[in-house]
N, C-alpha and C positions, 0 to 999 in steps of 0.2 A: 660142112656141118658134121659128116662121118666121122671127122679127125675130130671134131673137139668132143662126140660123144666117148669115144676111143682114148683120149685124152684125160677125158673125167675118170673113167673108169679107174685109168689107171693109177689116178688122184687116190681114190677111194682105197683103190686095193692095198694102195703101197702106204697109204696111212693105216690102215689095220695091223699091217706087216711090222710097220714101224711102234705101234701102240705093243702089241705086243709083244714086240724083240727087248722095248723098253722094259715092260716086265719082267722080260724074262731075264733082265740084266742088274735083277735085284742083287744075284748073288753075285756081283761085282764091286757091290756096295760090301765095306766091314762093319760087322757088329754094330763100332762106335759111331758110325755115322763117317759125312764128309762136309769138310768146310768149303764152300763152295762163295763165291763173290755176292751172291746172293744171301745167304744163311745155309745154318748147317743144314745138312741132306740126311735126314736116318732111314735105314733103309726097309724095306717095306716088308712087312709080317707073311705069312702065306694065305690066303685068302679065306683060308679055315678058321685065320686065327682073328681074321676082321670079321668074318660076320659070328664068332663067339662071341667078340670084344659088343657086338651092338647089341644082340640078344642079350647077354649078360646088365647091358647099361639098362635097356628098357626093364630087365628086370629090377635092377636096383631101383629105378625110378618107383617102381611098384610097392618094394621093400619100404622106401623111404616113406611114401606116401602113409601105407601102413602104419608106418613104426610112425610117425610125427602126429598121424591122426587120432591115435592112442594116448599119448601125452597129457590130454584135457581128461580124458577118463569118458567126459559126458557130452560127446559130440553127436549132431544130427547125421542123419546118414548122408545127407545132404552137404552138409558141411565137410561131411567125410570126401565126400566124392569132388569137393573143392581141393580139399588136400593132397588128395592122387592125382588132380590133375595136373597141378603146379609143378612137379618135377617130369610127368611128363611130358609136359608144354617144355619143357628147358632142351628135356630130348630130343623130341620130334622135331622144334622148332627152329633148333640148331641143327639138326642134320639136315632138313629142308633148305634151310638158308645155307649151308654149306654147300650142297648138292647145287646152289642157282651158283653160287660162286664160282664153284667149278664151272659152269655153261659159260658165262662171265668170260671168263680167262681161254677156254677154249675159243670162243665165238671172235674175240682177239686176235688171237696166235693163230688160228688153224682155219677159220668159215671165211673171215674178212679177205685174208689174201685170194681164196678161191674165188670169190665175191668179186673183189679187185681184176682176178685172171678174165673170169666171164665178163666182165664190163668193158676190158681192154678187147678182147676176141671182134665180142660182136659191134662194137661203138669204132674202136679203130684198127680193127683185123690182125691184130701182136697174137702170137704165139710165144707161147712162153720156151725159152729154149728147152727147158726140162723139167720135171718134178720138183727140182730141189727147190725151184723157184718159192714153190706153192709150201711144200714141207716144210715143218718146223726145224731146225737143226739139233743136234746133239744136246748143246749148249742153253738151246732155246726149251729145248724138254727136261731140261734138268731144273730151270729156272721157275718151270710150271709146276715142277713136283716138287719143290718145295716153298712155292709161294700156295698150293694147296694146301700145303701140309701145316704153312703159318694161318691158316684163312680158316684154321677148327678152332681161333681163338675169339670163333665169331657163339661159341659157346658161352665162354666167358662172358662176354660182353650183355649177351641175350638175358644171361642167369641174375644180370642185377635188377633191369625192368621187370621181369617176372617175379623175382623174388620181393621187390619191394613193393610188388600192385597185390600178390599174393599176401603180404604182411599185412596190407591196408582192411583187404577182405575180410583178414582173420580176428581184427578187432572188433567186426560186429557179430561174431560170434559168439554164443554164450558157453564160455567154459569158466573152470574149477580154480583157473592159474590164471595168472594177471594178462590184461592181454597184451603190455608193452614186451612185458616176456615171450609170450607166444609167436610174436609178431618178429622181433628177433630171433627167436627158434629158427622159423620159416624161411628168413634173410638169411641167414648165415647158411643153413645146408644146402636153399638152392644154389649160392656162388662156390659151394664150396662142392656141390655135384656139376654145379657147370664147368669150374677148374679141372675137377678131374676130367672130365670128357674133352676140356683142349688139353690137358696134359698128354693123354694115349692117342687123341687126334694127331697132336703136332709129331708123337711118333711113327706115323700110318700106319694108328691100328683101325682108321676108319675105309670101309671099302671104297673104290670111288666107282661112280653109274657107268652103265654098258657104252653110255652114247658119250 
């Protein structure tokens, strides 16, 4: 029992070690990116420069909200407060669903094998020869950073249901402009704000969670 707490430990440490020696091996990535069997790799911003990138979006979402709620000229405040929320719903809702993504992928590659080591230990007493057993590989951490990095196109995706339940809403609204118009207003900017946020996602401008 000693060995396998001594074991875990070292499970732990050396997965830290490894999370971030992989960061720190950004600057071994170029500029352009790398093509990699998986999709291209681009390489990853400096962490000042991701949580700009997410402040700045929830700002826009704000801006937008703003600026689209003004359009009618004579909207409820009510109705107002539908219109901000709509782009921030594309925000928040996609970096949430990104962020599970990510657990997702981790919980794959990295929890199950240890999961799998514990089960072999105590069910039929295997010792794993070594760490690497349990470790994700080189190979296997490149394959996860940029299958994260395709998984911000869960932005996109989100911005079309939002935007067309958001468009539905805004016909029973009483404003000044038609509201087939309006309702396409609304359509078009949230896919076209969700775009952008998988466009600077798929380049890691989005941070990824501690855990």
């Amino acid at each position: 029992m000693q060995w396998f707490f001594i074991f875990t430990f070292k499970i732990l440490l050396l997965k830290t070690q490894f999370t971030m020696e992989d960061y720190k091996s950004r600057s071994d990535i170029p500029p352009e990116g790398i093509d990699t069997a998986y999709g291209h790799l681009y390489p990853l911003p400096k962490l000042s420069m991701q949580i700009l990138f997410v402040v700045v979006s929830f700002l826009t979402a704000i801006l937008l909200g703003l600026t689209i709620s003004i359009i009618p000229g004579d909207l409820s405040e009510l109705a107002k407060g539908v219109i901000y929320f709509i782009y921030l719903l594309v925000f928040i809702l996609g970096y949430s669903s990104w962020v599970s993504l990510l657990g997702m992928l981790a919980f794959s590659s990295i929890k199950i094998p240890m999961m799998k080591m514990i089960f072999r230990y105590f069910v039929h007493k295997e010792k794993p020869v070594s760490v690497e057993e349990i470790l994700p590989s080189r190979e296997k951490m490149t394959e996860l950073l940029v299958r994260a990095q395709k998984s911000a196109r869960i932005f996109f995706i989100l911005s079309w249901p939002i935007g067309i339940v958001g468009g539905i809403v805004s016909l029973f609204m009483n404003t000044s402009i038609n509201s087939l118009i309006f309702f396409v207003i609304i359509l078009i900017t949230a896919v076209i704000f969700g775009y952008v946020l998988f466009y600077f996602g798929r380049r890691g401008y989005l941070p990824f969670p501690e855990e």
